[in-house]
N, C-alpha and C positions, 0 to 999 in steps of 0.2 A: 505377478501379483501386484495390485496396484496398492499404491502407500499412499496414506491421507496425510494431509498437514494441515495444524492450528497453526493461525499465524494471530500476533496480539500484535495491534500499532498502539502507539501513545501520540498522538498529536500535538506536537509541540511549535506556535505559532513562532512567530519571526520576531516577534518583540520576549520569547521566550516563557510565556503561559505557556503552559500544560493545561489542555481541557481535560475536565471529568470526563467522566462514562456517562452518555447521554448527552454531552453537548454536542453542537452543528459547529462541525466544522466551514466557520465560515466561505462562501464560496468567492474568490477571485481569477482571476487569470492566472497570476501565481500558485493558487493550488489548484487550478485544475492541471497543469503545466507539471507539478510536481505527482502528483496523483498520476497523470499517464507515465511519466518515469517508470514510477516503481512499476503498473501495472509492465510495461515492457519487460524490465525484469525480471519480473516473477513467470511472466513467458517464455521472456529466453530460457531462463533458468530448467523449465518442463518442459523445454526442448530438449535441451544439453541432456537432460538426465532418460532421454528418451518415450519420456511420455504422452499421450494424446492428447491434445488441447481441450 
């Protein structure tokens, strides 16, 4: 049986804003850096639990 997951982020800048719903996440090097993190993550993660990419 395959399982769905909601996932909710809250983006929270380095100077410590929290953007709305609807704002752009500004784009840097920094958050593109951090953005492929998590997405690894959340791959590993659907590996480990044995699911198909």
């Amino acid at each position: 049986m395959k399982k769905q997951y909601e996932f909710h982020f809250r983006h929270i800048l380095k100077d410590g804003t929290i953007l709305k719903e609807g704002e752009k996440l500004p784009v840097t090097p920094a958050s593109q850096a951090a953005f492929a993190e998590v997405a690894r993550i959340l791959i590993e993660a659907r590996k480990k639990r044995g699911e198909s990419a």
